[in-house]
N, C-alpha and C positions, 0 to 999 in steps of 0.2 A: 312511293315505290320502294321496295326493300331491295337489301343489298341481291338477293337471289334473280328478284324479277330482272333487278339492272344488266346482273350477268347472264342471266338466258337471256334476256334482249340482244346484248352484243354479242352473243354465238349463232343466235339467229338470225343476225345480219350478213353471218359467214357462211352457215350450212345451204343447201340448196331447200329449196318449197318443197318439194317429195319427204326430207329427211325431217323438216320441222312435224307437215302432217302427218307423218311415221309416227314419230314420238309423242306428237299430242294425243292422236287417235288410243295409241299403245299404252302411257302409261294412264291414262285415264280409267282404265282397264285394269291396271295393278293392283293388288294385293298384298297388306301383309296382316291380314287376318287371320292367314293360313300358313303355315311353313312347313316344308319336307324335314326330317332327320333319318339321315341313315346310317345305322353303325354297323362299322366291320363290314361292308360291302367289298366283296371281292373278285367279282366280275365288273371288267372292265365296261363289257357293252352294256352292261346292265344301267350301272350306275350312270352310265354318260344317255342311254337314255330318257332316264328317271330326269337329270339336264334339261334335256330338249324339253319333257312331261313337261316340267315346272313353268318353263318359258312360257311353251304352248297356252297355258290355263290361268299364266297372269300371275302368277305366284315370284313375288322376284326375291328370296333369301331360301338357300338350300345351306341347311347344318349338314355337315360330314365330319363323323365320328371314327379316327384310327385307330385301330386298337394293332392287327397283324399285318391289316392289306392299306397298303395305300391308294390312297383316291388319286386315280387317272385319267385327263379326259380323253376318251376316243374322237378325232375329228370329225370324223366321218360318219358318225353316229349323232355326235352332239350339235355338229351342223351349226355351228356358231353364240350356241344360245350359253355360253362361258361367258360373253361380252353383254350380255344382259340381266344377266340374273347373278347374286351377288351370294358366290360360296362363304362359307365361314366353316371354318377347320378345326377344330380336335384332335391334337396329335402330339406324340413324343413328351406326355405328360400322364402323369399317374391320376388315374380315374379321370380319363377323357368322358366317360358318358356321364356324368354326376355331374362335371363341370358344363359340357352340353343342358342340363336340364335345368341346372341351378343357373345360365345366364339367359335361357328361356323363360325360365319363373319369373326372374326379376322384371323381364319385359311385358309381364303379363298375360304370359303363355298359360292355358293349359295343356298338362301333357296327355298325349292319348299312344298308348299301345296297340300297335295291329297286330291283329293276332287271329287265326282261325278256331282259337281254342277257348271261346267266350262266349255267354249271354248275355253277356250286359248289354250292350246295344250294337245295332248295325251301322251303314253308310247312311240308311235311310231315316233313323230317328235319333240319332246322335245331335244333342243338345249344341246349336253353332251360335250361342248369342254372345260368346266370348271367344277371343281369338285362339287358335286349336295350334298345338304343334306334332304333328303326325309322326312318329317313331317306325320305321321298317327294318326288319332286323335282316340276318345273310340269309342266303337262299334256299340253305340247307337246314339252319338251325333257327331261326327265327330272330327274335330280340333272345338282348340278355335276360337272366334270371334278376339282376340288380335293374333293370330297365321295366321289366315289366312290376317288380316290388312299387319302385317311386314314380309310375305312372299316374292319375289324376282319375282319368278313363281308360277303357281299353274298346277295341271295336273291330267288328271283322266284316268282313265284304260276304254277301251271303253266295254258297256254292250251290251246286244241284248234280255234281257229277263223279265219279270215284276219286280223281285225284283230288287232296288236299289244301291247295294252295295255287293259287296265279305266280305266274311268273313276277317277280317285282317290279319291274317295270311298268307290266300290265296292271299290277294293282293300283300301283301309286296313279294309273290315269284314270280307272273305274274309280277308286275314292277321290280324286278332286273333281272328275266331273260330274258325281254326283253329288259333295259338298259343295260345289261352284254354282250350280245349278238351283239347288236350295239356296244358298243366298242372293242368287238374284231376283227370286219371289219374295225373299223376307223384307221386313222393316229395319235391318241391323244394320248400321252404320260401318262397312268393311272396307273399302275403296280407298287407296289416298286420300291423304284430304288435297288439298289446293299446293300449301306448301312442298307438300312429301314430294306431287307429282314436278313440282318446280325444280326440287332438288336433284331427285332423279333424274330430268331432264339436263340438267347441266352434270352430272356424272355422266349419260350417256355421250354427250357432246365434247365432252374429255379424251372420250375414250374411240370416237372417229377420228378425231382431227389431230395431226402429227403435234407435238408440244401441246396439246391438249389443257395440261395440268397448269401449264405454267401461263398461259392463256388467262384462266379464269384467275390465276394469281394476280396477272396484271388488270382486269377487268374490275378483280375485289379493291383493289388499291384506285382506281381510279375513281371507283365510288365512293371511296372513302375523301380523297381528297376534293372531288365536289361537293 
């Protein structure tokens, strides 16, 4: 038994049977094949949407890029899905997006630009055999000029009607659940694997139960000294 299995064992001695099958069913279901970025988002419901989106579809790391607007959640909107899905932030540092994409790369992201302004590929034939990080720019202006430069791909959601563009939120769910949906027919290894989902599991049981953190500190240490 490894240190991880030990301590989800003895958090699942404490959480209730509904909460364990919650999180086995859930993150077994996870993703990080896929990940959101959005830069410069400056509607609030938007973005705390976009939130809930990711939850919803299994996707658990959403990059948020600040450049003028800071990222807020709306409660009410995001409906709790902040406590499952794991932001990571871009802010108060010069060239937040370049830093966003260059700690993507390293993870072995490729980058993709969305964009209504493209033929290279759609939702529907967009190469998914490697892990994708989706880029959505403001609502108004799209991505940046330096975002769309060091993209990898770029791809747009195909339209049929005079306006331009989905609302973002709206897009970001047409493109996962049709990149979602493609990779549950493919052969591509995307899903946590065993450990991720172990790990995760013991983050989310951190993050129910009061003292949480300091739980699994004492749980890590008792395994050590057995």
């Amino acid at each position: 038994m490894t240190q991880d299995e030990f301590v989800l064992k003895e958090f699942y001695d404490i959480i209730t049977p509904n909460k364990i099958n919650l999180f086995d069913r859930i993150a077994a279901d996870r993703t990080r094949h896929l990940t959101i970025a959005l830069e410069n988002i400056y509607q609030e419901h938007n973005a705390s949407a976009v939130l809930r989106t990711c939850d919803c579809f299994g996707i658990q790391d959403l990059q948020v890029i600040e450049k003028d607007n800071h990222y807020q959640i709306q409660r009410d909107i995001a409906l709790g899905s902040g406590r499952w899905v794991d932001i990571h932030n871009y802010s108060d540092e010069v060239g937040p997006t370049e830093k966003c994409i260059s700690a993507l790369k390293k993870q072995g992201y490729q980058i993709v630009a969305t964009t209504p302004h493209t033929d290279a590929y759609t939702v529907h034939d967009l190469p998914i055999d490697k892990p994708l990080a989706f880029f959505f720019g403001t609502e108004r202006k799209g991505l940046s000029e330096e975002m769309m430069q060091a993209a990898d791909l770029h791809v747009r959601i195909p339209m049929y009607g005079f306006t331009e563009s989905f609302n973002i939120s709206v897009s970001v769910a047409i493109l996962l659940q049709t990149i979602r949906q493609r990779l549950e027919v493919s052969q591509h290894t995307w899903k946590l694997s065993e450990a991720e989902q172990i790990a995760l599991k013991i983050q989310w049981c951190e993050k129910i139960l009061n003292g949480g953190e300091a739980l699994s500190k004492e749980f890590r240490a008792r395994f050590q000294k057995d």
